[in-house]
C-alpha positions as CSV (number, residue, x, y, z in Angstrom):
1,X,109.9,123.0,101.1
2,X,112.2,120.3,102.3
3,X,116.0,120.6,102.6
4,X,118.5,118.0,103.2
5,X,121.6,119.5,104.3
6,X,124.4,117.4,104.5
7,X,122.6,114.8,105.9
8,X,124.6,111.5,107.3
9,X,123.1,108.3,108.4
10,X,125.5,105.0,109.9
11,X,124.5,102.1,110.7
12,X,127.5,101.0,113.4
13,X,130.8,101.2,110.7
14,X,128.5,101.4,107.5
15,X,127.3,104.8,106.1
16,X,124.1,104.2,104.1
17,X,123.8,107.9,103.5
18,X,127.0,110.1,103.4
19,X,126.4,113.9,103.4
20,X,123.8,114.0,100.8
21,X,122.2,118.0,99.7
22,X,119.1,118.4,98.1
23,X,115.9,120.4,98.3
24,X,112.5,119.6,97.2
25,X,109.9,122.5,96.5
26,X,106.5,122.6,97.7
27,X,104.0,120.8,95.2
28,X,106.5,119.1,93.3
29,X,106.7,115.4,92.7
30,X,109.9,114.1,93.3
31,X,111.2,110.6,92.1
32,X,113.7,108.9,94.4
33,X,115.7,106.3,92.2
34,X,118.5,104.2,93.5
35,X,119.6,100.4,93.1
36,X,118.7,98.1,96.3
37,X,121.4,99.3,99.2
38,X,121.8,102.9,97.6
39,X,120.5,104.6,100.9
40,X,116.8,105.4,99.5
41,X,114.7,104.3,102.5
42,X,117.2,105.3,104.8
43,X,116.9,108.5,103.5
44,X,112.8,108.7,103.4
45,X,113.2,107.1,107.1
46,X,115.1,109.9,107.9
47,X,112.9,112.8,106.3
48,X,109.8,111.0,108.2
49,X,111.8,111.2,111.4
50,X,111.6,107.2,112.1
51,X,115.6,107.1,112.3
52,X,117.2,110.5,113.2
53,X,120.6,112.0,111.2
54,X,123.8,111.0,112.4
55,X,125.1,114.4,111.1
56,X,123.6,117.0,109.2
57,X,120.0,117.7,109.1
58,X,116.5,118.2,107.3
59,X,114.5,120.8,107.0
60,X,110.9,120.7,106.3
61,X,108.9,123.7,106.4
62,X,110.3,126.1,109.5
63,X,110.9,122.6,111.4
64,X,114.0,120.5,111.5
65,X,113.8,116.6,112.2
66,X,116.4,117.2,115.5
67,X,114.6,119.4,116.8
68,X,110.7,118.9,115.5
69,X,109.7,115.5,114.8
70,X,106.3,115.4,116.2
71,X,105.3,118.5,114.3
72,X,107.1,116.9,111.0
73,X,105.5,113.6,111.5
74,X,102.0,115.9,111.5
75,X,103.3,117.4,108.0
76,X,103.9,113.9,106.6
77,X,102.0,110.7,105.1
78,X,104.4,107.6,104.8
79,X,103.7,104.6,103.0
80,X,106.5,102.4,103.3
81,X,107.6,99.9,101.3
82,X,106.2,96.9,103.7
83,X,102.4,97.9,103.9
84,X,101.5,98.8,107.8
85,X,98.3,96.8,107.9
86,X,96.6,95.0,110.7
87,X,95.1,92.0,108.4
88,X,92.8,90.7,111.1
89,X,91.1,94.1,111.1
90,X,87.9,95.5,108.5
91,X,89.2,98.7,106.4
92,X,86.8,100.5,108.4
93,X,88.4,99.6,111.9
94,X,91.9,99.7,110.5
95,X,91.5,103.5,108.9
96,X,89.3,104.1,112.5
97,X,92.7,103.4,114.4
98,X,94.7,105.4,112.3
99,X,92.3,108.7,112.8
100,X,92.3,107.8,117.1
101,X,96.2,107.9,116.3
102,X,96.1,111.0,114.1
103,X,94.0,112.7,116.6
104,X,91.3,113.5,113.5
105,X,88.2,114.6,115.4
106,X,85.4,114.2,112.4
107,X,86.4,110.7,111.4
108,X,83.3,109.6,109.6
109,X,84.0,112.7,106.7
110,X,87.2,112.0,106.4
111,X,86.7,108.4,106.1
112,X,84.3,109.1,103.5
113,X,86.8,111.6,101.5
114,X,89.8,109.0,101.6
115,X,87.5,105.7,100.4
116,X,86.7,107.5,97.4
117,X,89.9,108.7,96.8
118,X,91.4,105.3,96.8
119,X,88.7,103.3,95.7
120,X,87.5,101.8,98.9
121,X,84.2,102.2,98.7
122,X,82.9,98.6,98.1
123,X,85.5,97.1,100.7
124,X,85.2,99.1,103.7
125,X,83.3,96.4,105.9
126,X,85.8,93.7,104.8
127,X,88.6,92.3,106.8
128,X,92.3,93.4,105.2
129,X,93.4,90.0,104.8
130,X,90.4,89.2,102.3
131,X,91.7,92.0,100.0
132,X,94.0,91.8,96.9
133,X,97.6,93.1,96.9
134,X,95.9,96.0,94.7
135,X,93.9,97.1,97.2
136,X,95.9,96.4,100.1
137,X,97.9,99.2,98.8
138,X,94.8,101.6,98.3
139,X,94.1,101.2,102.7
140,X,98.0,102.0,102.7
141,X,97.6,104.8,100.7
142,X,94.1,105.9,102.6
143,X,96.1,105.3,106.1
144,X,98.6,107.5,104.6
145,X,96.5,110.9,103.4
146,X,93.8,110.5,105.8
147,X,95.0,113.3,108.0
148,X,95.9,115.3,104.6
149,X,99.0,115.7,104.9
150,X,101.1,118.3,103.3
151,X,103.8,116.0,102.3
152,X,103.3,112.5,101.1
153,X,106.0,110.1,100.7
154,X,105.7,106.5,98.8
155,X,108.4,104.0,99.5
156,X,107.7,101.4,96.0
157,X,104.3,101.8,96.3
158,X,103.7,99.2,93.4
159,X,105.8,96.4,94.2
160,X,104.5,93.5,93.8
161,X,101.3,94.5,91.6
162,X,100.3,92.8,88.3
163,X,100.0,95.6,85.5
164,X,96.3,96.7,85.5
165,X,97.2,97.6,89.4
166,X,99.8,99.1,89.0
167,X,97.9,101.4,86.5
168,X,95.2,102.0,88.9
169,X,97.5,103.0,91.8
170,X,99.8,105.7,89.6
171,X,97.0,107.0,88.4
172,X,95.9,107.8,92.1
173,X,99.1,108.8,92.6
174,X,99.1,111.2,90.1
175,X,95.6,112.4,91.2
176,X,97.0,112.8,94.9
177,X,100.1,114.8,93.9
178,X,97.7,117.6,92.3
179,X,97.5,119.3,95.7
180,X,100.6,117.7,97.6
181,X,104.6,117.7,98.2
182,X,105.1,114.0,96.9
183,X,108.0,111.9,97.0
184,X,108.2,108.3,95.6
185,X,111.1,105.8,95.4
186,X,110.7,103.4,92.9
187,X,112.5,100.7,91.2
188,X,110.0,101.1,87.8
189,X,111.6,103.4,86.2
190,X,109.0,104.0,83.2
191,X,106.4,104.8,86.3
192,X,109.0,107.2,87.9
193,X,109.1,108.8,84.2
194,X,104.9,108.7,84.2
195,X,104.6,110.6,87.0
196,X,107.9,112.9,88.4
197,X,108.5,116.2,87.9
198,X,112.0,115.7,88.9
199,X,114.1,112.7,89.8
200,X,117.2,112.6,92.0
201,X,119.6,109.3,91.9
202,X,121.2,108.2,94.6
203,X,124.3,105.4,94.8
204,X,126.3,104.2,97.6
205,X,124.6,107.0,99.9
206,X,126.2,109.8,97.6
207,X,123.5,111.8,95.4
208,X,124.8,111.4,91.6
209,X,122.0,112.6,89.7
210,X,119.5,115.3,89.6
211,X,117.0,117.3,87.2
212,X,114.1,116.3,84.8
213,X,114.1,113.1,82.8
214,X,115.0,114.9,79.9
215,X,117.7,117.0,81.3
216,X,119.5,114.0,83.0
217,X,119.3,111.9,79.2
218,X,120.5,115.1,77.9
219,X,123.8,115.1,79.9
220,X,124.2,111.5,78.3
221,X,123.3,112.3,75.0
222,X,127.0,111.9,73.8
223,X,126.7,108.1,74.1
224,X,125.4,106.6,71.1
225,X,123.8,103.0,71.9
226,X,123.8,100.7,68.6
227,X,121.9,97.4,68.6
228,X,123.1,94.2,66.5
229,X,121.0,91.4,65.7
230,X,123.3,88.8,64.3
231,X,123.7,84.9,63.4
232,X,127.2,84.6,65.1
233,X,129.2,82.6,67.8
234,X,128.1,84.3,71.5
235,X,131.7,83.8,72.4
236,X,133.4,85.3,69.1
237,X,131.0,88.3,69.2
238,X,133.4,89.9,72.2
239,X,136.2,90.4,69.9
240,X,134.9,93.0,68.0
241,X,136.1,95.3,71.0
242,X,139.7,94.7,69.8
243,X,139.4,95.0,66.1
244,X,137.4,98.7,66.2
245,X,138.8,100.9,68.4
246,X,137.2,103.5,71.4
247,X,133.7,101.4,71.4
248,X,132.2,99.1,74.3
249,X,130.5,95.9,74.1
250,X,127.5,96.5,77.0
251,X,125.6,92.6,76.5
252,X,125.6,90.0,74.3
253,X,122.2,88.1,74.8
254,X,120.8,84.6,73.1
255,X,117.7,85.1,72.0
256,X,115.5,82.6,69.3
257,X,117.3,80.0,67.4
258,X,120.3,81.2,66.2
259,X,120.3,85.0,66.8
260,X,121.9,86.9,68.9
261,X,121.9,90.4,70.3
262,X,124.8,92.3,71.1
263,X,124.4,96.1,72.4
264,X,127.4,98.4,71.5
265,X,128.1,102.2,72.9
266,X,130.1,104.4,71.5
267,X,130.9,108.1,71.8
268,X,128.7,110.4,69.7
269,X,131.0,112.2,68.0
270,X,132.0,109.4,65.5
271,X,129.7,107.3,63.7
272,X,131.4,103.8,64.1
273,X,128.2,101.9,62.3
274,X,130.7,101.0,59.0
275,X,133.6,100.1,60.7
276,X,131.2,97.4,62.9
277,X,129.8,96.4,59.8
278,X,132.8,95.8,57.7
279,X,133.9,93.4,60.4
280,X,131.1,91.5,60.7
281,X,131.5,90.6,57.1
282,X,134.9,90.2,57.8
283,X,134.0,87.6,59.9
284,X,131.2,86.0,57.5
285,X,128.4,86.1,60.3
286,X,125.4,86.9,59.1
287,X,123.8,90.8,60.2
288,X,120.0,90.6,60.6
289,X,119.6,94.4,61.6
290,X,121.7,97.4,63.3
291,X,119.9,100.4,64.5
292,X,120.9,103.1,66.9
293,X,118.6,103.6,70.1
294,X,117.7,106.8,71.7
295,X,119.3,107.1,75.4
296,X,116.5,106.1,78.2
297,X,116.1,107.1,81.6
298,X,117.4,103.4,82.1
299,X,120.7,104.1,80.3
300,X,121.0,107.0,82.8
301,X,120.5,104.8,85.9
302,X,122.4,102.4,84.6
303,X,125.5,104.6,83.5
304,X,125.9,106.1,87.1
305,X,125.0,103.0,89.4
306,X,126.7,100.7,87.6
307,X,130.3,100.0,88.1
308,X,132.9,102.0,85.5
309,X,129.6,103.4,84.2
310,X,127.4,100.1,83.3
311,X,130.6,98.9,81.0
């Protein structure tokens, strides 16, 4: 189990994580979502005991990070968002230097065990800087569990991946979290969704979010989103705001031709679809459909790190 108990972080006069409480269980796979600035890798930094708190502290296990970093940093497998690789080395020599660092004593099993976890089979005598980005992320990932570590933590383990490798790495993700405490921050949120038990949002170093995926769209579920696809003036569309009451105008995007789409939220508890659509013919544009959408993990994100609630 990990703890985080009130846990501060400043950098000089700037707090990039201000007293922040949450625990994760042992075997569960944690998502880590907050927009660029929100205090995420500050906060895995912090866990991993590469910065220490500036208050508070984190407990992992019967260890705190004050108190007992090396035997936290023994617990833990970090793969931060810039890739630790020594390009000039082969995978073989590169994973060897990890084990010397890891003090691993049977190097050639566990070197064995980790290439086919991640795949590495055919590229172990091949310098790093040969490999693609895909696979460059697999030796991260092999640096990362090859002293099997209790706790793994991801920092976007994906960025910068074209779609099939992205699917291959989440899929070893999801293999590795089987038997491990995982924690990945992520800025896709459909792969947080593929693969979390549990995701916690963080904004402007405060937590503001935290349960499943479904429990955090249910505690938005009184927001109603409603989609327009219309033939109209982009800069007439805003004035719908003023002519039916208590709804807000989220985007108004160009797309092909002539059409635009305008997105529209408005509370549950009163179905404004004919007052919108009266005005519309009020105003002779044209309406080529109106549907309401379900609320997405993205509406979620959106809603809480979005100034006055992504309006």
């Amino acid at each position: 189990m990990i703890q985080l108990q009130n846990l501060v972080k400043d950098y000089g006069s700037l707090r990039a994580v201000d007293h922040i409480n949450f625990t994760i269980n042992e075997g569960e796979i944690l998502g880590f979502l907050g927009p660029n600035g929100a205090g995420k890798t500050t906060t895995l930094k912090v866990i991993t005991c590469f910065l220490s708190p500036t208050a508070g502290n984190i407990h992992v296990g019967d260890y705190n990070v004050i108190e007992n970093s090396r035997e936290i940093r023994k617990l833990v497998g970090y793969l931060p968002e810039t890739n630790p690789l020594y390009t000039d080395m082969t995978v073989h020599d590169y994973l060897q230097f990890v084990a010397r660092i890891r003090n691993i004593d049977d190097f050639r099993a566990k070197l064995n065990e980790v290439s086919q976890k991640c795949g590495l089979q055919g590229v172990i005598e091949k310098p790093i800087h040969t490999l693609s980005k895909g696979y460059r992320q697999r030796v991260g990932l092999a640096q990362a569990i090859i002293h099997d570590p209790k706790i793994l933590i991801l920092d976007e383990p994906t960025v910068g991946l074209d779609p099939n490798q992205i699917a291959e790495i989440r899929g070893l993700i999801k293999e590795l979290g089987k038997d491990k405490t995982l924690i990945i921050s992520s800025h896709i949120l459909q792969e947080v969704q593929a693969v979390c038990d549990r995701i916690v949002i963080i904004n402007k170093g405060k937590i503001v979010a935290d349960g499943s995926t479904e429990e955090l769209k249910s505690s938005f579920q009184n927001k109603t989103k409603l989609i327009l696809e219309l033939i109209a003036n982009e800069d007439e569309i805003s004035s719908i705001t003023e002519k039916v009451s208590d709804i807000s105008l989220l985007s108004v995007n160009k797309k092909t031709g002539n059409i635009t789409e305008a997105i529209i939220k408005y509370g549950a508890e009163s179905d404004k679809r004919a007052e919108i659509y009266d005005f519309i013919k009020k105003q002779n544009w044209t309406i080529l459909e109106m549907h309401r959408d379900k609320i997405s993990l993205e509406d979620v994100f959106r809603n809480l790190t979005i100034e006055d609630g992504g309006e």
